[in-house]
VOTOR-199857 format. One record per residue: x, y, z of N, C-alpha, C, CB in turn; residue in three letters. Coordinates in steps of 0.05 Angstrom, whole numbers, padded with zeros to 5 digits, always signed. Glycine has a CB too. Layout:
N
XYZXYZXYZXYZALA/...
//
This chain:
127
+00556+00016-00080+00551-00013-00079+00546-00021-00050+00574-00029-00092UNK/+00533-00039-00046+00515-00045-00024+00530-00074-00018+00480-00044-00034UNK/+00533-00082+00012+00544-00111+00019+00526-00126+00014+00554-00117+00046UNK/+00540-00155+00014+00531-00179+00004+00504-00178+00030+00558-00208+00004UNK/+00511-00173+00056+00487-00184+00079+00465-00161+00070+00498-00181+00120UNK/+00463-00132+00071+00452-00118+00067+00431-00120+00045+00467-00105+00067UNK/+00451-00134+00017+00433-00140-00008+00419-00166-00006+00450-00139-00035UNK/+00416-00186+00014+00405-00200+00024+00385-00196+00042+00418-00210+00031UNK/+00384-00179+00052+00363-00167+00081+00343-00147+00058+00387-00140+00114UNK/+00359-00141+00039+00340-00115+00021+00319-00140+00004+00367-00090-00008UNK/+00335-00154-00010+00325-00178-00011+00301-00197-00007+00335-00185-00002UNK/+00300-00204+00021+00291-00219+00034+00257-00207+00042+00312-00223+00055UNK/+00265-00168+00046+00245-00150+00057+00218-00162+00025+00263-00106+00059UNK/+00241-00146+00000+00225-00147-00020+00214-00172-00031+00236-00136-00037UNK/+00220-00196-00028+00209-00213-00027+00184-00223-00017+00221-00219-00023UNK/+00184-00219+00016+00174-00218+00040+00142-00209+00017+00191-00193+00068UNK/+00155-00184+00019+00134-00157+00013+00105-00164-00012+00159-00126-00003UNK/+00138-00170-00032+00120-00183-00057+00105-00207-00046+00139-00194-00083UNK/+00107-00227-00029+00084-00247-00028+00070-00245-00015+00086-00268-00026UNK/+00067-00220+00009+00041-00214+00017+00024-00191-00001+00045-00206+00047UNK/+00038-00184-00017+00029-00164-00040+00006-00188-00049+00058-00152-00067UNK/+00021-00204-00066+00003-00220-00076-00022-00241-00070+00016-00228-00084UNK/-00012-00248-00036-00038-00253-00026-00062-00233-00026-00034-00261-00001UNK/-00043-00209-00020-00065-00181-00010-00089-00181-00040-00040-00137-00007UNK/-00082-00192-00056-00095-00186-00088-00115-00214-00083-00066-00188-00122UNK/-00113-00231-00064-00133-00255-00071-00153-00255-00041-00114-00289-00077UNK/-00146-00238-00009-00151-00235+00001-00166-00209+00011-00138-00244+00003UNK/-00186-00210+00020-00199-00178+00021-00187-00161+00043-00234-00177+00027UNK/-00185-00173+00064-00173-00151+00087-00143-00144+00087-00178-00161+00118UNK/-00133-00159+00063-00097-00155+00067-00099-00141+00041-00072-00187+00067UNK/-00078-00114+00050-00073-00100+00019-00053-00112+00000-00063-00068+00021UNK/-00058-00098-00020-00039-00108-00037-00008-00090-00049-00056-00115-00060UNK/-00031-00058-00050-00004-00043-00057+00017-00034-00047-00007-00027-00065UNK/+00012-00030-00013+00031-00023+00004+00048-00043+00002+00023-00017+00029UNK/+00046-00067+00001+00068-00085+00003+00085-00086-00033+00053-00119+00015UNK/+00065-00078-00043+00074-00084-00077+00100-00063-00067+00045-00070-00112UNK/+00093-00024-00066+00115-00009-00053+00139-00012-00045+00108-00002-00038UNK/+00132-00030-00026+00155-00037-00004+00173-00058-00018+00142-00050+00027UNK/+00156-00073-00033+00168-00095-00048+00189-00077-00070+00143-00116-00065UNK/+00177-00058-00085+00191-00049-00106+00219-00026-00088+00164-00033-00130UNK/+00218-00018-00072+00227-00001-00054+00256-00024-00047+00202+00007-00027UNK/+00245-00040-00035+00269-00064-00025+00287-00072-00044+00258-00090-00016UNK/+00267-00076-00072+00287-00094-00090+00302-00068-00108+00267-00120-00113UNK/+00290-00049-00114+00311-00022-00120+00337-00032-00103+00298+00013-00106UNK/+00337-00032-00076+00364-00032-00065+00380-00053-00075+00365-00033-00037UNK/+00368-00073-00062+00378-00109-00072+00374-00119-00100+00361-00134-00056UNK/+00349-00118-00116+00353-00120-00133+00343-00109-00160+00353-00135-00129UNK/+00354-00086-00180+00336-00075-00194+00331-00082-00210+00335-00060-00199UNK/+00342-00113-00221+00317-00118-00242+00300-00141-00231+00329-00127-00274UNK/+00284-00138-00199+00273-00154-00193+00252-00127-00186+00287-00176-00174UNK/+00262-00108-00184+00247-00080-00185+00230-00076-00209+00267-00057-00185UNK/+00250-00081-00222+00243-00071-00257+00216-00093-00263+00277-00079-00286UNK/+00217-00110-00255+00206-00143-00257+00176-00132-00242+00230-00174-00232UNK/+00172-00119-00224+00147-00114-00208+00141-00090-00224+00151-00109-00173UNK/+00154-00070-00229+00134-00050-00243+00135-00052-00268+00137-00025-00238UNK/+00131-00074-00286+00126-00077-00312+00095-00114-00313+00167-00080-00330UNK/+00098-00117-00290+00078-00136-00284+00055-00121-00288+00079-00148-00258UNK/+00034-00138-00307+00008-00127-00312-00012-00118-00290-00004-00145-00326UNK/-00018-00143-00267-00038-00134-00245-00022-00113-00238-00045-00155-00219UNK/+00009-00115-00220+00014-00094-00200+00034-00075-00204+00020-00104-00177UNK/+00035-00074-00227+00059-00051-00252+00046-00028-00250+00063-00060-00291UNK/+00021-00021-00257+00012+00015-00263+00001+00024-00235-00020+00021-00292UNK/-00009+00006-00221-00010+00023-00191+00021+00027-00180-00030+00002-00165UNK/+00035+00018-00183+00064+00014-00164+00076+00041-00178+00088-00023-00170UNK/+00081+00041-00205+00087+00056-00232+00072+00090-00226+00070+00036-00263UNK/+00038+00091-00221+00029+00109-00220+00038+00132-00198+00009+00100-00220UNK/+00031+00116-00176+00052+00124-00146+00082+00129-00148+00053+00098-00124UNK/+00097+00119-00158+00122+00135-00160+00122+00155-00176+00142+00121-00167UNK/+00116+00156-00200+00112+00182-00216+00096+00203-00206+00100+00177-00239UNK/+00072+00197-00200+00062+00228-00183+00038+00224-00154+00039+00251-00213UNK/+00046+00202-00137+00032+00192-00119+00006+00200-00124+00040+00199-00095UNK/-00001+00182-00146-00029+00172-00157-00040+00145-00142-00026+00164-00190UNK/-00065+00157-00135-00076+00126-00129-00103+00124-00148-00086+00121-00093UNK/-00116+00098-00151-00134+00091-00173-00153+00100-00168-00139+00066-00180UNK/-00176+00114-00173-00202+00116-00166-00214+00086-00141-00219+00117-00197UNK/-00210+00062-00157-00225+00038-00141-00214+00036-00122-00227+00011-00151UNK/-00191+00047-00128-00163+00034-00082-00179+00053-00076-00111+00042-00068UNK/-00178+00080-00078-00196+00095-00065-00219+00091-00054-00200+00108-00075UNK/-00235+00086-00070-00262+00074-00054-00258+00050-00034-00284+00062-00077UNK/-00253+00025-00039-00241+00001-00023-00228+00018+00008-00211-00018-00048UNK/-00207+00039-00012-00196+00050+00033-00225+00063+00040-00159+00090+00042UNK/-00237+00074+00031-00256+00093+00047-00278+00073+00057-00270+00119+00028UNK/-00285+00042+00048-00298+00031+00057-00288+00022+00078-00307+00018+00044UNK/-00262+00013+00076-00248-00003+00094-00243+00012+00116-00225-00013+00084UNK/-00231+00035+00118-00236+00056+00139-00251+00065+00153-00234+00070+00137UNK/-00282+00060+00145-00312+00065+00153-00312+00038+00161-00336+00077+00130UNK/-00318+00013+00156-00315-00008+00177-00298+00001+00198-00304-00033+00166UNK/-00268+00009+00200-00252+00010+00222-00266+00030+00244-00222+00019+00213UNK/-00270+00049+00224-00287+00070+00249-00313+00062+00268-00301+00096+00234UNK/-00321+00043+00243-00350+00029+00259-00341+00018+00282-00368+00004+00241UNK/-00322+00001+00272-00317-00018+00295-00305-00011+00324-00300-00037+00285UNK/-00278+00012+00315-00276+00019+00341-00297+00043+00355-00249+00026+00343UNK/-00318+00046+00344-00333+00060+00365-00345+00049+00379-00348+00075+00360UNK/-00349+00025+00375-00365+00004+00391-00350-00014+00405-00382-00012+00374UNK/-00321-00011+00397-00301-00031+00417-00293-00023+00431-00281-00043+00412UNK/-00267-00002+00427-00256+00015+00444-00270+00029+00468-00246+00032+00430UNK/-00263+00022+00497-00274+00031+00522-00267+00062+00529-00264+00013+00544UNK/-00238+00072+00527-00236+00087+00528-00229+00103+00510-00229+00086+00542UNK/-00250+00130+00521-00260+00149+00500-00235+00167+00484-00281+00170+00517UNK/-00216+00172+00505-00191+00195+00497-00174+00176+00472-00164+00204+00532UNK/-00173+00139+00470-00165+00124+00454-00181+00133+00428-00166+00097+00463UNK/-00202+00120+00434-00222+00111+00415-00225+00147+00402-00254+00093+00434UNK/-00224+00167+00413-00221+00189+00394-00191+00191+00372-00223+00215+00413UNK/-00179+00190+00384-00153+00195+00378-00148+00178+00355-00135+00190+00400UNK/-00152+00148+00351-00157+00130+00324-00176+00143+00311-00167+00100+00328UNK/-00203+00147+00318-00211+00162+00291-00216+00179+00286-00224+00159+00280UNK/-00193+00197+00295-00182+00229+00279-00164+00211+00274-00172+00262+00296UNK/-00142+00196+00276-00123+00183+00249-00137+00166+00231-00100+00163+00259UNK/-00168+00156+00221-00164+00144+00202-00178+00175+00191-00175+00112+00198UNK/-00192+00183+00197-00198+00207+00187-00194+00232+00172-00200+00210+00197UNK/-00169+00231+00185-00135+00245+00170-00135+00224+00144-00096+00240+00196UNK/-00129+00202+00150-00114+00188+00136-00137+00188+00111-00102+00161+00151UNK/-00164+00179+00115-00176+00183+00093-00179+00216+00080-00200+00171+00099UNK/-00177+00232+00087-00174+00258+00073-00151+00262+00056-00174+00280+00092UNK/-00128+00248+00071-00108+00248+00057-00099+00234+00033-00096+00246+00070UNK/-00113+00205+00033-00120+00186+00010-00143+00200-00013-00133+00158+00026UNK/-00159+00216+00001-00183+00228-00023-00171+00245-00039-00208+00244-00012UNK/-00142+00254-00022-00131+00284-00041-00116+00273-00056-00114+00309-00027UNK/-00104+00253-00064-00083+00241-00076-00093+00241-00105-00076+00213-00064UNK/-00081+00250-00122-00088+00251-00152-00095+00223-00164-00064+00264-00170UNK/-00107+00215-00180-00113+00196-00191-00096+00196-00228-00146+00197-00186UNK/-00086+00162-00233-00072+00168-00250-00087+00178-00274-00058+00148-00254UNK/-00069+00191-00288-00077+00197-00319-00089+00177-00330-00056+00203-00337UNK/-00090+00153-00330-00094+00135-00363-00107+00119-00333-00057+00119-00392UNK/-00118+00121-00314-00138+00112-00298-00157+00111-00317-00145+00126-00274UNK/-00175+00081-00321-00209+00082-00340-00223+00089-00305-00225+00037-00363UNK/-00211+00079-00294-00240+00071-00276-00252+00099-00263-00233+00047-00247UNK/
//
């Protein structure tokens, strides 16, 4: 069992999390599932049936759901990061002044998109 301040701070995170989750779903450059995660992650501690409450929600229940069971991501997040990553790359090649920076970011989104392409996609995914 977890203290009263602690289950407040766990709380507060998952909360936090869930309402930028939910902007991230009406806004294009803000995500949605990393915070959905963090949201369901927080309220496990503080609260689990505010946990239970996020992964049985229709929009953000089978991505949140898919990822804990076998770090599945959807076919469409997939595409959306690889666009969104290819803007980032665009941009910092043309921003970033120095070269030893500006490499170094994109070999990390680079990684990071290889590593998002390998991620299984869920079973009962249509898309």
């Amino acid at each position: 069992m977890i203290g009263p301040a602690r289950r407040a701070l766990y709380l507060t995170l998952a909360w936090l999390s869930f309402g930028l989750g939910v902007l991230g779903a009406f806004l294009p450059l803000l995500p949605s599932t990393c915070f959905m995660l963090v949201a369901v992650w927080a309220a496990s501690k503080g609260s689990p049936r505010f946990a239970n409450w996020i992964r049985s929600h229709p929009r953000f229940g089978p991505t949140v759901v898919a990822w804990e069971e076998a770090g599945a991501i959807p076919r469409h997040a997939k595409w959306l990061a690889m666009v969104m990553l290819g803007i980032s790359i665009t941009i910092l090649a043309f921003t970033v002044s120095l070269m030893w920076l500006k490499v170094a970011l994109i070999i990390g989104l680079v990684v990071l998109a290889i590593w998002i392409l390998t991620r299984p996609e869920p079973v009962s995914s249509s898309s």
